[in-house]
C-alpha positions in Angstrom: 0.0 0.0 0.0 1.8 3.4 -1.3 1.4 6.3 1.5 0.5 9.6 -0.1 0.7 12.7 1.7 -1.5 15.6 0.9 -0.6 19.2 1.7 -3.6 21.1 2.3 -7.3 20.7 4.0 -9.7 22.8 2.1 -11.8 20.9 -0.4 -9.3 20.3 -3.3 -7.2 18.7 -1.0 -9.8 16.8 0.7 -11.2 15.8 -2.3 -7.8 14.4 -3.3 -7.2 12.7 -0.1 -11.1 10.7 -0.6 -9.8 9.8 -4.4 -6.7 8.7 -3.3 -8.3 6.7 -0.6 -10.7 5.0 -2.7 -8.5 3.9 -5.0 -5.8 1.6 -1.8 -3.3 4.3 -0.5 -2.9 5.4 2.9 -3.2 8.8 3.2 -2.0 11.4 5.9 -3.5 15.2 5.1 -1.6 18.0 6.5 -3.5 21.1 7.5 -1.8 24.2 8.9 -5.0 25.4 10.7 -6.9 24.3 13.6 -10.0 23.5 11.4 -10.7 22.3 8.0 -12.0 23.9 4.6 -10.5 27.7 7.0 -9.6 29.5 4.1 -10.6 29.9 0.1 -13.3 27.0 0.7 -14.8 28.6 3.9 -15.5 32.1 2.3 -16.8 31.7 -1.1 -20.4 32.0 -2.1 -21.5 28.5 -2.2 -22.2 28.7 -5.6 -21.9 25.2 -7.7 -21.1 26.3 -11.0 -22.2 25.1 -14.2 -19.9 25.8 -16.5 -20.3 28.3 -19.7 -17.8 30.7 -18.4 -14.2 28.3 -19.7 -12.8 27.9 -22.2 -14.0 25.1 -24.4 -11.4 21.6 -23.7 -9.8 23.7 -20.3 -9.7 21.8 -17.4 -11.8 24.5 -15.9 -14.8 23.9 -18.5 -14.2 20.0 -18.4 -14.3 20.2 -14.7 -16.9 22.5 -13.6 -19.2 20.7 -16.2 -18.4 17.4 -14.7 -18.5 18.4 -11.4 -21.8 20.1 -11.1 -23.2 17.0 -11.7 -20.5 15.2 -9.3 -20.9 17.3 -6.4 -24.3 17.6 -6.6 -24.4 14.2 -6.2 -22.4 13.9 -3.6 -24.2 16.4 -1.5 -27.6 14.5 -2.3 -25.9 11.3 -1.4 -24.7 12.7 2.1 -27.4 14.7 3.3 -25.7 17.7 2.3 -27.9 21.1 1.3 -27.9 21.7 -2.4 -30.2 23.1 -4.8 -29.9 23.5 -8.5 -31.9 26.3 -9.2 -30.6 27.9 -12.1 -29.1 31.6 -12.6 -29.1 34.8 -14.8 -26.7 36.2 -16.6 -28.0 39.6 -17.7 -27.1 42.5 -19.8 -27.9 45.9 -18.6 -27.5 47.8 -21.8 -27.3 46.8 -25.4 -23.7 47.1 -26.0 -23.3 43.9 -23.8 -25.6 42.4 -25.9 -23.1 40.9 -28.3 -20.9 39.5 -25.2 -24.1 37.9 -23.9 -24.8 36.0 -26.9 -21.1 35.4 -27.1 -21.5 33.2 -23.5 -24.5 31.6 -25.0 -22.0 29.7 -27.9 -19.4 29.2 -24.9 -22.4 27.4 -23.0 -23.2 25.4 -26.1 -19.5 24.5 -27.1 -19.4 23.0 -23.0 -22.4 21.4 -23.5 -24.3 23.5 -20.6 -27.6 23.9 -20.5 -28.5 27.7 -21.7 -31.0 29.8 -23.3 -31.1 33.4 -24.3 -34.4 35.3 -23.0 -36.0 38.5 -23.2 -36.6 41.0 -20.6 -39.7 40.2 -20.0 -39.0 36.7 -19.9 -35.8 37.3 -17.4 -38.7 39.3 -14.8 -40.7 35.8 -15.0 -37.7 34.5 -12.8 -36.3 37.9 -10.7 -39.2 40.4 -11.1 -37.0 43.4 -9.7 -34.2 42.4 -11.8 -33.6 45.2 -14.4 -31.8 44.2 -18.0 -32.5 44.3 -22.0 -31.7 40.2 -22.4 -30.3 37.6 -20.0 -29.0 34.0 -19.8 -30.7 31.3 -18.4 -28.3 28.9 -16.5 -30.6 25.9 -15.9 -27.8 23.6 -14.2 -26.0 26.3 -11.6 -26.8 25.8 -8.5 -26.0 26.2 -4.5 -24.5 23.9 -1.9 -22.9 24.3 1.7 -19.6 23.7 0.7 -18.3 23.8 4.0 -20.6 20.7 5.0 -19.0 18.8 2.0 -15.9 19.4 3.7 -17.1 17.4 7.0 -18.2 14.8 4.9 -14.8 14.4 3.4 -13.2 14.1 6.8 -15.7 11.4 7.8 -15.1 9.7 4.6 -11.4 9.9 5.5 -11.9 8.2 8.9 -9.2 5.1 9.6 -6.6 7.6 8.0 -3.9 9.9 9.4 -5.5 13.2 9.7 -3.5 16.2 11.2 -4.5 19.8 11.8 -2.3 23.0 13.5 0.4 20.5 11.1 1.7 23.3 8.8 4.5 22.1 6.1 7.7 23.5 7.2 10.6 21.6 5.0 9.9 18.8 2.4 12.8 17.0 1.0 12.8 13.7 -1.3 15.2 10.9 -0.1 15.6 8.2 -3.0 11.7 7.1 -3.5 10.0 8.6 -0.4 9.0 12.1 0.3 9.3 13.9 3.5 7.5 16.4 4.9 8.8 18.3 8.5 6.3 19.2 10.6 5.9 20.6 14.4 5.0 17.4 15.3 7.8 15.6 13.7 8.7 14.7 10.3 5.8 12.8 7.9 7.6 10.1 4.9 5.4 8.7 2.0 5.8 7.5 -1.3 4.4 10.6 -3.0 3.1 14.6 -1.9 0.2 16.0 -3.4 0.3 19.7 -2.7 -3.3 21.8 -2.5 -2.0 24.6 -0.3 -4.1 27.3 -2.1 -3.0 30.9 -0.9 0.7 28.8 -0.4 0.5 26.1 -3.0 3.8 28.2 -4.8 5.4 28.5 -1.7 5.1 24.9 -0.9 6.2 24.1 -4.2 9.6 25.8 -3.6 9.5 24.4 -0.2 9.8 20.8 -2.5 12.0 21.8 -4.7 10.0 22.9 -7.9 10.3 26.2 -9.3 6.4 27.2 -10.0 5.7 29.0 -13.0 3.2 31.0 -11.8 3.2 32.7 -8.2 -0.1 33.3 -6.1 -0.8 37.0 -6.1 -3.9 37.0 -3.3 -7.3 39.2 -4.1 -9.7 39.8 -1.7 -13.5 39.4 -2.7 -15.3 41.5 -0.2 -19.3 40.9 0.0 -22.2 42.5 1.7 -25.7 40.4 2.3 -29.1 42.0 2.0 -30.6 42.6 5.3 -33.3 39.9 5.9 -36.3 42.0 5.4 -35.0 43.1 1.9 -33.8 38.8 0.8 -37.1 38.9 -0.8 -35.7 41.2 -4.1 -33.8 37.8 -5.4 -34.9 34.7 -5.9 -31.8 33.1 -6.9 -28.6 34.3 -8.7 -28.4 37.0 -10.5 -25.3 38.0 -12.3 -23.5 40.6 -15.1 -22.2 39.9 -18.3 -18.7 39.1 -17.2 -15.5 41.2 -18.5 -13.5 38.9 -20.7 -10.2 40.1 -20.1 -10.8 39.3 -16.5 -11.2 36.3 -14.8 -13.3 37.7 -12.5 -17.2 37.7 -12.6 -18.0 40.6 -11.5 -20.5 41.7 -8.2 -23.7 39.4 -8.3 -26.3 38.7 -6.1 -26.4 34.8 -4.6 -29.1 33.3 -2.8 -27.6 31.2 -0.3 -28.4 27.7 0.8 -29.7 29.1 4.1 -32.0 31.6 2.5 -29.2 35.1 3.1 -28.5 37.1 -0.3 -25.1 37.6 -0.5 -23.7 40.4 -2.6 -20.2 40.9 -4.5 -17.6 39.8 -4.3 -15.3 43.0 -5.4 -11.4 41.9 -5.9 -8.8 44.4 -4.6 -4.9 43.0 -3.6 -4.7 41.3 -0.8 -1.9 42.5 2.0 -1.8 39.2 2.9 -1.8 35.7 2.0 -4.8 35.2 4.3 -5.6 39.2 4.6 -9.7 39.2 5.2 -9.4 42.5 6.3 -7.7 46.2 5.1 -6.0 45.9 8.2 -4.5 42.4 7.6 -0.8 43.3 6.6 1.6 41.1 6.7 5.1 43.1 5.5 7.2 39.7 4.2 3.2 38.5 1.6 3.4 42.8 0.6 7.1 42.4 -0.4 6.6 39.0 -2.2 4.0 41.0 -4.1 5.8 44.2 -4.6 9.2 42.1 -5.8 7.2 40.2 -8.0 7.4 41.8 -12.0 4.1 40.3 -13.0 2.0 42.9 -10.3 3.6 45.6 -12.0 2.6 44.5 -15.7 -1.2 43.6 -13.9 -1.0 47.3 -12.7 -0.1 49.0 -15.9 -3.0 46.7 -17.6 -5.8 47.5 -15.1 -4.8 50.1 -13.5 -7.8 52.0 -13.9 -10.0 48.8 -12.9 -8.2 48.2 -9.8 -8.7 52.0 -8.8 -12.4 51.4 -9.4 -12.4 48.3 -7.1 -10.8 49.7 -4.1 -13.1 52.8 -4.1 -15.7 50.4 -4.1 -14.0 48.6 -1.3 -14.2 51.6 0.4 -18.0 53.2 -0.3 -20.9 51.1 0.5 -22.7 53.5 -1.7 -20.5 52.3 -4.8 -21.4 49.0 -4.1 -24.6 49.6 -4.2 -24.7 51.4 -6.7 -22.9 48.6 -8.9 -25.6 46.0 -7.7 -28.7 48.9 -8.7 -27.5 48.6 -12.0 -28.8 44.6 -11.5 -31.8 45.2 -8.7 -32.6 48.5 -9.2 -34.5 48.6 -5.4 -31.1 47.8 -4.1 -30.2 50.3 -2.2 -27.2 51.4 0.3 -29.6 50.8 3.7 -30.2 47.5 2.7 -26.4 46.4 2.6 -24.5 44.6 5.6 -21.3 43.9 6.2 -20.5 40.1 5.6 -17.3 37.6 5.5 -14.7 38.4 3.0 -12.8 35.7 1.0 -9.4 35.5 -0.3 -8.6 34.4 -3.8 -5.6 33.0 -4.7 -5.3 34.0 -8.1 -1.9 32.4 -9.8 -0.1 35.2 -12.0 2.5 34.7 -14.5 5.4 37.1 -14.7 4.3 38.9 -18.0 1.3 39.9 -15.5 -1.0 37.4 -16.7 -3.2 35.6 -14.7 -3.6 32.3 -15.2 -6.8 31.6 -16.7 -6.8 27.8 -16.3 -6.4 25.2 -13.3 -2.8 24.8 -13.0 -1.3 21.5 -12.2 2.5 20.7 -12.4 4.6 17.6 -11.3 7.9 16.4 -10.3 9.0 12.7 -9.4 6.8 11.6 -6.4 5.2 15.1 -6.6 2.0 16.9 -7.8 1.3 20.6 -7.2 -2.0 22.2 -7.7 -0.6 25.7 -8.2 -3.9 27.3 -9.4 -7.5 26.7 -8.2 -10.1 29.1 -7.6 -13.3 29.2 -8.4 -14.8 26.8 -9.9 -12.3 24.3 -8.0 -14.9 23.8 -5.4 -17.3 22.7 -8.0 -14.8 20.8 -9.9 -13.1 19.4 -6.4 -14.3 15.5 -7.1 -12.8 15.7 -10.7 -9.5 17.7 -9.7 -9.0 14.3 -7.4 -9.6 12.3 -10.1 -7.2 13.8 -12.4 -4.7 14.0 -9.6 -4.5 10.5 -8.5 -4.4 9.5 -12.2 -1.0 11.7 -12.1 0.0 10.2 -8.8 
């Protein structure tokens, strides 16, 4: 029986440990917090994704598409909340008309369920939402990822399961891997790292030299206070900027019934910085000595100023989610939990638009995984132990 040992215990990671599992290896997972699923998988929206947003043969679109059916599954199977209630995508004006119908063929070429509707049609689904066409999204849906996460760790039960175990050194000696720890040092006959917001770091920490390096964004989001939930029924997002890999602020009805709202993306001060006060002077550095944030800034410059005055002004926000809900207004905004992105960036300022997986003897990395990795998760393990 090979041992494995899996770097990482948010829901990629957890995924891979269940796949690896399944298929006769002992597995030891290595998580640096006190909990599971603490970081990217504990503060997204809980959206299960259905896949017209990739591009056609990436491992994004092949993914997400398999995985909303695969995760769905799962949940049903495990008593897990989960919904498939479908989604707009709308367009507020006709010059996004043309990048509307553009999704449409992407939908098509993923084989994802989609239709184009009018505005009246769209108001049969969200009666406040405002737009001159949309995209119906049949297959998106909504899940408690977090909950998939326990049911992971039970599904792991019998194996070597460690958290407050952060990575420290990893070295490979002939045909095993080993990992230091604070508890001591962990061997096995192969690493799988999903370290998320320090998947490149770990990957130096192993000996590979990444070619990409996790620049962190933080999504802030606001929720609609419960008396005004009853302006969306489901999801309701914008035509998405191309250039970006970013959706742009939506409205999500959660699995428990809150309406969540954004999520913005401004640069991160930290790895794990939730917060505008969340600095952490080595993770600035990293970012400031890194050439690609410099190319990113030159790019999107002008976007990124508009984010972080957003970040700033609840009356931006709302402002950006009026052009959506049109009743949405500032009052109605709370405060909720921010997320953390970790967003893999190439040093010609690129971001990497595509899950990124790279190997070395007894080694596989997942260097870039954000959304829809949770929706994808089960098929990310699949692919992985096939590397493995």
């Amino acid at each position: 029986m090979r041992q494995v040992i899996v770097i990482g215990g948010g829901i990629v990671g957890l995924s891979v440990a269940r796949e690896l599992a399944l298929r006769g290896n002992a597995i030891t997972v290595l998580e640096k917090e006190a909990g599971w699923a603490a970081h990217q998988t504990g503060h997204n929206s809980g959206v299960l994704h259905a896949g017209l947003y990739y591009k056609p043969g990436s491992l994004k679109a092949r993914m997400s598409v398999a995985g909303n059916a695969s995760m769905a599954r799962y949940a049903q199977d495990n008593g897990i909340p989960v919904e498939i209630c479908g989604k707009l995508v709308v367009a507020t004006s006709n010059d996004e008309i043309p990048r509307l119908h553009a999704l449409a063929s992407r939908a098509e070429a993923n084989g994802v369920p989609a239709k184009l509707i009018t505005a009246f049609e769209a108001r049969s689904y969200e009666p406040e939402v405002s737009c001159v066409a949309a995209l119906r999204v049949e297959t998106t849906g909504i899940v408690d990822f977090p909950a998939v996460c326990a049911s992971l760790v039970r599904d792991l039960d019998g194996h070597d399961l460690r958290l407050q175990s952060p990575a420290l050194a990893i070295r490979t000696r002939g045909s095993r891997v080993e990992v230091a720890t604070p508890q001591g040092v962990v061997s096995g006959d192969a690493l799988v790292n999903c370290a998320g917001l320090h998947s490149d770091r770990v990957a130096r920490l192993a000996g590979l030299e990444p070619s990409a390096t996790i620049v962190p964004f933080r999504g802030e989001y606001y929720e609609l206070r419960p008396e005004r939930r009853d302006l969306v029924r489901g999801l309701i997002y914008p035509v998405p900027d191309p250039a970006l890999p970013f959706l742009g602020v939506h409205l999500t009805r959660m699995i428990d019934g809150s309406v969540h709202a954004g999520p913005n993306a401004v640069l991160a001060l930290r790895r794990e910085g939730y917060r505008w006060r969340d600095i952490t002077l080595g993770d600035v550095a990293d970012v400031a000595r890194f050439p690609g944030t410099w190319k990113l800034a030159r790019r999107f410059g002008r976007t990124g100023v508009d984010e972080v005055l957003r970040s700033l002004s609840r009356k931006r926000f709302a402002a950006s989610l009026a052009r959506l809900v049109p009743a949405v207004g500032e009052a109605d905004l709370v405060r909720a939990e921010a997320g953390v992105r970790a967003q893999a960036m190439l040093p010609d300022g690129s971001l990497v638009d595509d899950f990124l997986i790279e190997s070395a003897p007894h080694q596989v990395h997942v260097l870039n995984a954000p959304s829809p990795a949770a929706t994808g998760a089960l098929e990310i393990a699949k692919h992985v132990a096939d590397l493995i």
